[in-house]
C-alpha positions in Angstrom: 12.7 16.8 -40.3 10.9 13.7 -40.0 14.1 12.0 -39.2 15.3 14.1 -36.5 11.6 13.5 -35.1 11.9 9.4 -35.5 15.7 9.9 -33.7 14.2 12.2 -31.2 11.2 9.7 -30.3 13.7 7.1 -29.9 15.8 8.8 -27.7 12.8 9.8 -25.0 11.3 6.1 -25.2 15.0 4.6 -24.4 15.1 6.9 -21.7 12.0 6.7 -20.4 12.3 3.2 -20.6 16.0 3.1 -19.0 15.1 5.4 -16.0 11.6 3.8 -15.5 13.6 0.4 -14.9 10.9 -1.5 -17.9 13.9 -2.2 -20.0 17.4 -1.2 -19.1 20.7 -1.7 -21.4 24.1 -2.7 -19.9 27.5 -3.2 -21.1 28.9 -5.8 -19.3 32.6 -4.3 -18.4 34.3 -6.8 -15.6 34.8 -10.7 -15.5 32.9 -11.3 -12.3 29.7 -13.4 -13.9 31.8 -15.3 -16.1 31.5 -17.9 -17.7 27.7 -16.9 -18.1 28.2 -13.0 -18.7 31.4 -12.0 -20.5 33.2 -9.1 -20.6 31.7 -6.7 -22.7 28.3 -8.8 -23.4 25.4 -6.3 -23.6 22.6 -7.6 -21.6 19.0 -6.5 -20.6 17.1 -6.3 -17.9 13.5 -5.2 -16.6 11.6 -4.7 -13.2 8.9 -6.2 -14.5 10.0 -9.9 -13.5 10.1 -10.2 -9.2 13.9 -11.3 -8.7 14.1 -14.5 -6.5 17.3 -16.3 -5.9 19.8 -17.6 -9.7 18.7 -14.6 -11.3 21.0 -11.8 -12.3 19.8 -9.1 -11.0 21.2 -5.5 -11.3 21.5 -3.2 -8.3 22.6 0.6 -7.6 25.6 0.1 -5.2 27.5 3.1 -3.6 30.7 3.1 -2.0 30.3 4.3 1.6 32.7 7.0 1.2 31.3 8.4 -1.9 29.0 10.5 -3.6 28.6 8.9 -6.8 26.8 5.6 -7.7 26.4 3.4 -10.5 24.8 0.1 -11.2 25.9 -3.3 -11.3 25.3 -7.3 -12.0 25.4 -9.9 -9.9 23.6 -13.4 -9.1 21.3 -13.0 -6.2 21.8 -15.9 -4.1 19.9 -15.5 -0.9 16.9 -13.7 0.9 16.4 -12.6 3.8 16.1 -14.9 6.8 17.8 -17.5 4.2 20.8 -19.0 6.2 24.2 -18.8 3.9 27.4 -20.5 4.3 30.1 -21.6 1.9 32.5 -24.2 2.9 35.8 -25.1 1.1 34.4 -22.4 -1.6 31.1 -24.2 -2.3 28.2 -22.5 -1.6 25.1 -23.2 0.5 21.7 -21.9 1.3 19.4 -23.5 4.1 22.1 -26.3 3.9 21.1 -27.0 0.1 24.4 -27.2 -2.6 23.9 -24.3 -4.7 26.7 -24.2 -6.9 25.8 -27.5 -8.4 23.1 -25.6 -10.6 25.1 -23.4 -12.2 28.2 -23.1 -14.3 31.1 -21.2 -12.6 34.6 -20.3 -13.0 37.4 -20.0 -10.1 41.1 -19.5 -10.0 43.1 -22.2 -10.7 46.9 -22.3 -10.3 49.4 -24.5 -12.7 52.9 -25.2 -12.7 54.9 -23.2 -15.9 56.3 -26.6 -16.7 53.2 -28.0 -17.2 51.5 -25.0 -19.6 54.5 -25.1 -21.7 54.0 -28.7 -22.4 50.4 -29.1 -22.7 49.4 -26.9 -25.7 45.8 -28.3 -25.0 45.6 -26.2 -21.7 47.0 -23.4 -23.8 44.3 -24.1 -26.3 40.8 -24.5 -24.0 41.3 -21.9 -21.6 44.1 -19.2 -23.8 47.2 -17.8 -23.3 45.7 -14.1 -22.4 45.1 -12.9 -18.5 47.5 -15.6 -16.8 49.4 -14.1 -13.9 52.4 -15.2 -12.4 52.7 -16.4 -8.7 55.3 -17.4 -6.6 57.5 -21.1 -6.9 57.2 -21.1 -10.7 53.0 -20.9 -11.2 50.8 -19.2 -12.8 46.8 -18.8 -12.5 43.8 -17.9 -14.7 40.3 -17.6 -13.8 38.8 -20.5 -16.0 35.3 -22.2 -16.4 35.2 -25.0 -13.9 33.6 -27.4 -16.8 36.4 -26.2 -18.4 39.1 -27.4 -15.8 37.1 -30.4 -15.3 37.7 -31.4 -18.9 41.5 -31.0 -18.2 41.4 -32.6 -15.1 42.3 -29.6 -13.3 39.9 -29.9 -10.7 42.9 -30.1 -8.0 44.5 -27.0 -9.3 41.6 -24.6 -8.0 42.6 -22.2 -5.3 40.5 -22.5 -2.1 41.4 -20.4 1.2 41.8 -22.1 3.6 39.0 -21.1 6.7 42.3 -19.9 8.4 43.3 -17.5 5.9 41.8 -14.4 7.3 40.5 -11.8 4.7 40.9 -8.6 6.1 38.0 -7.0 4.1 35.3 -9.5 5.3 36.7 -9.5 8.9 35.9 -5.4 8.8 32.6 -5.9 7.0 30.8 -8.9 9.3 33.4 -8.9 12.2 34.0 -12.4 11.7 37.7 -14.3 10.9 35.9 -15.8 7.8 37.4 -15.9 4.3 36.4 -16.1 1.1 35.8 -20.1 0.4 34.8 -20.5 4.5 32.6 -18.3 5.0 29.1 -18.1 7.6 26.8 -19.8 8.4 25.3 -16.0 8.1 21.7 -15.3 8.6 20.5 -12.2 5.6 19.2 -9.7 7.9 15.2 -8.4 7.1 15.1 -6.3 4.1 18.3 -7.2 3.0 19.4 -9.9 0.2 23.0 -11.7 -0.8 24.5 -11.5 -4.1 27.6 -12.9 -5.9 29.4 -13.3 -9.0 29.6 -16.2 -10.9 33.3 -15.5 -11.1 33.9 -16.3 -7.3 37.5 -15.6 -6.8 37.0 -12.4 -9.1 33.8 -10.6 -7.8 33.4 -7.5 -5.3 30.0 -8.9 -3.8 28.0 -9.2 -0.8 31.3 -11.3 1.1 32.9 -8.1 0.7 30.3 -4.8 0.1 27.9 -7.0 2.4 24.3 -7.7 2.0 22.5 -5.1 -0.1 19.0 -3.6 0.8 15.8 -5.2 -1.4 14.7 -1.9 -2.5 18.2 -1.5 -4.7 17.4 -4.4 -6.8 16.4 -2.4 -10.0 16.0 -5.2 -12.7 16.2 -8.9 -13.9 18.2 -10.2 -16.7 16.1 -11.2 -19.1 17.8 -14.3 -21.1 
C-alpha cells in the first residue's frame, strides 16, 4: 500500500511539474541540434529561466493544417526587432557572426573514391546515415570541428542565394534560400529559432518566426 502511495505521489508531482512547465522531460528524437543534442539524449528544461538568444528553448508548434500539436527544441537565435540574415550559410544578428560561438554540424559532400581510401573519414565521422548523390558522392551531416579536423571544410554544401527554396519563397515571399537568407526584421511578439543541425532542421527559415508566448522552457545544461 505504501508503495502504490510513493508511485502514486510520483506520478502527480511529475505531472504537475510537466504541465506547470517547472521541470519538463524530453526525449530528444531528430538530428536537428546536433552535435550539441543527439538523437535520443533526454534533456530538461524549465520556465523558470527567461529564454534570451543561444539557449535551447522548447516551444509548442502546430502545423497550420492540423489539429494536433506537440513540442519541440530548437536554439533561439533572435528577438524581435533583432535584424537576421545569413549569408553563404553563416549566420548573423544586428550584423554580429553568430555561428562562431557555437559548435554546429552541416552537410558535407565527398567523392566515393575518397571515403574508400581514407579509413580515417570512415573512422571520425562513421560509416552510418551517408546518402548517395549524383556523379559518384555521397554526404553526411557531420560536426563542423569535425570536418575541420579532416580538412573538409571545402566539402560543405552551401546554396547558392540563386537556388530558390520553394518552402521559404511561400512562407516570407522572398527568392531567399537556406544559406542566403534576409536581412529579415523578427516582427513584435515574435522570435527566430534554429537548429544546430542547419541543413537538417525544420525551423523558423521554414515554419517562420514563432510567437513569444510558445516558448514553454529552457534547457537546463
Amino acid at each position: 500500500m505504501i508503495t502504490l502511495i510513493i508511485i502514486g505521489s510520483i506520478f502527480v508531482i511529475y505531472h504537475m511539474l510537466y504541465f506547470s512547465g517547472l521541470l519538463a522531460v524530453f526525449r530528444n528524437s531528430t538530428w536537428s541540434n546536433e552535435p550539441n543534442i543527439k538523437e535520443g539524449e533526454i534533456v530538461i528544461t524549465t520556465n523558470l529561466i527567461s529564454p534570451k538568444p543561444g539557449d535551447f528553448v522548447s516551444y509548442r508548434f502546430k502545423y497550420p493544417d492540423s489539429l494536433h500539436s506537440h513540442y519541440r527544441i530548437h536554439r533561439l537565435v533572435a528577438v524581435e526587432n533583432d535584424i537576421l540574415e545569413i549569408k553563404d550559410g553563416v549566420l548573423f544578428i544586428n550584423g554580429k557572426n553568430f555561428d562562431n560561438k557555437y559548435a554546429l554540424a552541416h552537410e558535407y559532400k565527398i567523392s566515393i573514391e575518397e571515403f574508400n581510401k581514407f579509413d580515417v573519414i570512415r573512422r571520425e565521422v562513421g560509416e552510418d546515415y551517408w546518402w548517395m548523390k549524383p556523379q559518384d558522392t555521397i554526404s553526411k551531416f557531420i560536426d563542423d570541428r569535425v570536418a575541420e579536423k579532416l580538412n573538409l571544410k571545402k566539402r560543405k554544401v552551401v546554396d547558392a542565394a540563386s537556388k530558390l527554396n520553394q518552402t521559404i519563397k511561400a512562407m516570407y515571399g522572398q527568392n531567399w534560400s537556406k544559406d542566403n537568407f534576409g536581412p529579415f526584421k523578427i516582427p513584435l511578439g515574435k522570435v527566430f529559432i534554429m537548429g544546430d543541425n542547419r541543413d537538417q532542421s525544420e525551423d523558423s527559415r521554414y515554419i517562420g518566426p514563432i510567437e513569444k508566448s510558445a516558448l514553454k522552457g529552457v534547457l537546463i545544461e
